[in-house]
N, C-alpha and C positions, 0 to 999 in steps of 0.2 A: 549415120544417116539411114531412114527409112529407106525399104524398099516395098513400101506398103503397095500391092497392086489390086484395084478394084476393078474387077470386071462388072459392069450394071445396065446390060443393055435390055434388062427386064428390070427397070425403077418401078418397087413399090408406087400405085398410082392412082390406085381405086376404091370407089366408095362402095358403102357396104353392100351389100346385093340387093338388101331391102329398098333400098333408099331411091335408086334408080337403074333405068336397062343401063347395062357398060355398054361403052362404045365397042366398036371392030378392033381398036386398038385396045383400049384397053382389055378386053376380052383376050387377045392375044396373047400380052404381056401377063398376065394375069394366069392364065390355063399354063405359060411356061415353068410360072414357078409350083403352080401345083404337079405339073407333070415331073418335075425333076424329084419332087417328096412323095411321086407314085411308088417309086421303087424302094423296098421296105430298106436294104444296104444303104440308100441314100439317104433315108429317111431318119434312121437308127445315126452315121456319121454326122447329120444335121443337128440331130438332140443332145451328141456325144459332145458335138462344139460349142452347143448352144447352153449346155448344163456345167461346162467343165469350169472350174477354178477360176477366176479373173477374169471370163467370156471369153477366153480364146486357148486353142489345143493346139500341140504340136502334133503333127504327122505321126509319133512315132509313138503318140497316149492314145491315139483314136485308131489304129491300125488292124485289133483286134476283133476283128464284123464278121469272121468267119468266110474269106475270099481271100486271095493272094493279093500281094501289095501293089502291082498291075494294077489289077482292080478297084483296088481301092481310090486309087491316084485318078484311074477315069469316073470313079463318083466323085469324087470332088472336083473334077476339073467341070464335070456338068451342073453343079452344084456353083460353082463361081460361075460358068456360062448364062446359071437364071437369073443371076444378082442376088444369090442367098449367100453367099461366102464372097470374105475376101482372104489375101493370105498375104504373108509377111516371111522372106527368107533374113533367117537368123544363123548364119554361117551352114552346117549341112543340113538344117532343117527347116520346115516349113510350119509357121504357126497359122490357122486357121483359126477367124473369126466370122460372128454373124453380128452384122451390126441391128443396132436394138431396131432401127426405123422397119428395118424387114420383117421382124417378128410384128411388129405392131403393125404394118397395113396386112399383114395377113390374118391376124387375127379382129381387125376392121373392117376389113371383106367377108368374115362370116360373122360379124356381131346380128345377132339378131334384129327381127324388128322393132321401135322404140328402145331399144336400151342408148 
């Protein structure tokens, strides 16, 4: 059985920036998950998960960011906090995924104008 856990209190939600003002909420939501890909260590674990074999990393393929494993474990826990990760324990490890809908309102929110 699954122990698949999604944290997603930043749902993907917004249209693209062209297109109209965001609301206070969505503006919110929106700013959380770009602030959580501010930090280049988050940023780089986000691409490591997002690029890796199958769409999802274990803990222990993506660990190598150049910080202690402390560290690592609170970028990802911020990184599941903005709804960009979720993660799956598989006996003493932990597999990290980004499910596709996150990549795609994020890159929906900067599509340009007209396209």
């Amino acid at each position: 059985m699954s122990n698949l856990k999604t944290v997603l209190p930043v749902a993907p939600c917004c249209p693209p920036l062209t297109e109209r003002p965001l609301t206070a909420d969505e503006a919110v939501r929106t700013a959380a998950m770009f602030k959580a890909l501010s930090d280049p260590v988050r940023l780089r674990l986000f691409s490591l998960v997002a690029s890796h074999d199958g769409g999802e990393a274990c803990v222990c393929d993506i660990s190598d960011v150049g910080v202690s494993q402390p560290t690592v474990s609170h970028h990802l826990k911020k990184l599941k906090e903005a709804g960009l990760l979720t993660s799956e324990r598989r006996g003493t490890w932990v597999f990290y995924r980004v499910e596709p809908s996150v990549l795609a309102a994020l890159g929906q929110t900067l599509r340009p104008y007209g396209v």
